[in-house]
C-alpha positions in Angstrom: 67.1 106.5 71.6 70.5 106.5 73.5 69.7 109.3 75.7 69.2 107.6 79.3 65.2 107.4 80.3 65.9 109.8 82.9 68.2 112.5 84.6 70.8 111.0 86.8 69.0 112.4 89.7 66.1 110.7 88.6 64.4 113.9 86.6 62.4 112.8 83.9 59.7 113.0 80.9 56.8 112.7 83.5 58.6 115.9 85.6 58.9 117.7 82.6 55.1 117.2 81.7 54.1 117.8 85.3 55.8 121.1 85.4 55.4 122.8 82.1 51.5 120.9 81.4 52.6 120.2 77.7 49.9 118.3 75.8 51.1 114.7 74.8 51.4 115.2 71.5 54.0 118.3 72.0 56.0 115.6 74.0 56.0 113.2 71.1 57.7 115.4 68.9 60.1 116.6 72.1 60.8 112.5 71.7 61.2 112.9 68.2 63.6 115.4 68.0 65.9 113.9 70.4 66.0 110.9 68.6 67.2 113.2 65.8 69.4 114.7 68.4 71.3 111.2 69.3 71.7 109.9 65.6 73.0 113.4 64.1 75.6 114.0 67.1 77.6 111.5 66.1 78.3 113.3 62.9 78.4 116.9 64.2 79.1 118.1 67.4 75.8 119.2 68.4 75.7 118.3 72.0 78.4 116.6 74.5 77.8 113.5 75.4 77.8 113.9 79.1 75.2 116.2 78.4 72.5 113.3 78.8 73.1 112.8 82.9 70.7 115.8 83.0 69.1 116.4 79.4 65.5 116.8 80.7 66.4 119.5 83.2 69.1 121.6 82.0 68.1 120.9 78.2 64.1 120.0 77.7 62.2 121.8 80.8 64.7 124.9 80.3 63.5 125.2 76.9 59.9 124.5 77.5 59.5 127.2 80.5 59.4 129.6 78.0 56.0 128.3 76.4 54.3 130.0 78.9 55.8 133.3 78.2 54.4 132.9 74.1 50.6 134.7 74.1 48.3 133.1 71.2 49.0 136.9 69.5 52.9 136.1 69.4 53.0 134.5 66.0 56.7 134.8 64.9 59.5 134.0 67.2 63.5 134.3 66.4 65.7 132.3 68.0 68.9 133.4 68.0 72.0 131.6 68.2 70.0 127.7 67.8 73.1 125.8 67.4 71.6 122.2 68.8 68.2 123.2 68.7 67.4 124.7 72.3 65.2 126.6 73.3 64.4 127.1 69.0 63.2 123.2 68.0 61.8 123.2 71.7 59.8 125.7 71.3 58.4 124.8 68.1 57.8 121.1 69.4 55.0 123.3 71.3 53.9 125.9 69.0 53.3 123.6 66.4 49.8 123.7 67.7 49.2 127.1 67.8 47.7 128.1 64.4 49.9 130.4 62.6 52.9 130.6 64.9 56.4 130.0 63.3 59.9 130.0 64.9 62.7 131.1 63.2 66.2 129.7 63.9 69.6 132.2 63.6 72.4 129.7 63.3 75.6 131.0 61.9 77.5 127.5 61.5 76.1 125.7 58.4 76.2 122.3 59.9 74.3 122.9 62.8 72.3 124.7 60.3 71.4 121.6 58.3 70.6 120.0 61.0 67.8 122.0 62.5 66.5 122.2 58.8 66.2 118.4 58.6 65.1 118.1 61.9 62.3 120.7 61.5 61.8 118.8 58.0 61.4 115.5 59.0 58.7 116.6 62.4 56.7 119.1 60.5 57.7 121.9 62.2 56.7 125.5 61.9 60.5 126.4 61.4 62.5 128.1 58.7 66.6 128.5 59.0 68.8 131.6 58.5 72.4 130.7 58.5 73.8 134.1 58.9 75.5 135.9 61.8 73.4 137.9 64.4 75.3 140.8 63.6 73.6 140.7 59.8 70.2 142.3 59.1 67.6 140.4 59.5 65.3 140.0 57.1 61.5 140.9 59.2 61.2 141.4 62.8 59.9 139.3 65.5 57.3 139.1 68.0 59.2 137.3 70.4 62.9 136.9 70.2 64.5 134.3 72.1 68.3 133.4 73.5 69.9 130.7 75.3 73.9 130.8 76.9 74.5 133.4 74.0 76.5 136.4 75.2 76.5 138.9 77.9 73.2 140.8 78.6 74.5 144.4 77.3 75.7 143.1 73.9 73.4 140.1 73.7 70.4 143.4 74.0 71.8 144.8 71.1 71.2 141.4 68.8 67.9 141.8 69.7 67.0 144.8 69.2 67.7 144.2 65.7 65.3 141.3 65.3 62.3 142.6 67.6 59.2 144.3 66.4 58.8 147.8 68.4 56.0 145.6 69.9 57.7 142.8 70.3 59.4 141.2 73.6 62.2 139.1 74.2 63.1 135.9 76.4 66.7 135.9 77.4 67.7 132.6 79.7 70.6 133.5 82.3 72.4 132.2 84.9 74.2 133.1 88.3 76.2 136.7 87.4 72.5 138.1 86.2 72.6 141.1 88.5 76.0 142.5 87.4 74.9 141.8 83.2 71.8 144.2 84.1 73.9 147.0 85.8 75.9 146.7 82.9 73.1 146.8 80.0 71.0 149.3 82.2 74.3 151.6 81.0 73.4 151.0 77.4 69.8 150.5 77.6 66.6 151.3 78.6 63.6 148.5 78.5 61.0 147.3 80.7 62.0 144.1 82.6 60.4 141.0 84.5 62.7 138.3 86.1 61.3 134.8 86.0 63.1 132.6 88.1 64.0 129.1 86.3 62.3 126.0 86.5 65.6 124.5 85.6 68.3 125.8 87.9 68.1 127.6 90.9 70.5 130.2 89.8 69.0 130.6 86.3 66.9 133.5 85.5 64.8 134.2 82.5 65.0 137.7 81.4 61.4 139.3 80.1 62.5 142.6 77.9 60.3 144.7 76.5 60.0 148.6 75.0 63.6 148.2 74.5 65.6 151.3 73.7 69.2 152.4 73.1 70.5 155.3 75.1 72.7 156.2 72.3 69.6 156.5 70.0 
């Protein structure tokens, strides 16, 4: 793999481990499907290269935070918006040991799409592909819905309230304007809320929605 051994700030595998408590084996694959990563993004543009100065911070521990957040009774997770595979392939790097979980990648660009169907082909993950756009019906609902650099809060809400169960919850990464997005979808929307501070950023948030409701409704 071409992807430098660690962040430029000297980040690495071990921190990511350390910090998230991942088995070993969930790594491996982690490994795995960034080797995938480097080969493929040479034929698509999956991810820039400067990207790898800080791919275990801003890329693998951001993505992995969320395992935490996935009870053992949250068995189908939708992640919408995959494009290169994070949080989605992530995540199912770590469910894959969870019996009976799946992760669902929404990717509406057909190459990305065939590479998150090869990738979860050639790991053995617990993944199926939809290329369609967010905007389409789904075709079940989700326990868990998750979103990464995807749209603004009050629109990016309304994507997933189309793929949640009634039950379900949902795991929306954001960054430094996250005060102003929930003013705004708090217009639109009422849901229960906890704010998670990221692992990976100081000014990243991960938003925990549930009992989400339109006030139009």
């Amino acid at each position: 793999m071409s992807w430098p051994a660690t962040d430029e700030d000297g980040f690495g595998p071990d921190d990511v481990i350390r910090l998230t408590g991942v088995s070993r084996e969930t790594f491996e694959r982690v490994s795995g499907y960034l080797d995938l990563l480097d080969r493929w993004r040479e034929r698509i543009n999956l991810i820039g290269p400067g990207e790898g100065r800080h791919l275990w911070r801003r890329h693998v521990l951001d993505s992995l935070q969320l395992v935490e957040q996935i009870s053992s009774e949250d068995k189908s997770v939708a992640d919408l918006g995959s494009g290169a595979g994070f949080p989605g392939l992530i995540l199912a790097c770590a469910l894959a040991e969870r019996s009976g979980a799946s992760v669902t990648l929404v990717e509406k660009s057909p190459r990305k799409s065939e590479f998150l169907r090869a990738a979860g082909k050639e790991l053995g993950l617990p993944v199926s592909v939809l290329t369609i756009r967010l905007e389409d019906a789904p075709g079940a609902l989700f326990d868990v819905v998750t979103a990464r650099a995807l749209a603004p809060l009050p629109k990016l809400l309304g994507f997933a309230a189309s793929w949640l169960k009634p039950s379900g919850k949902a795991l929306l990464m954001k960054g430094r304007d996250t005060a102003t997005e929930l003013a705004e979808a708090r217009e639109a929307w009422t849901f229960d809320l906890s704010i998670l501070d990221s692992q990976s950023s100081p000014e990243g948030r991960v938003l925990k929605v549930s009992s989400l409701r339109s006030r139009r409704a």
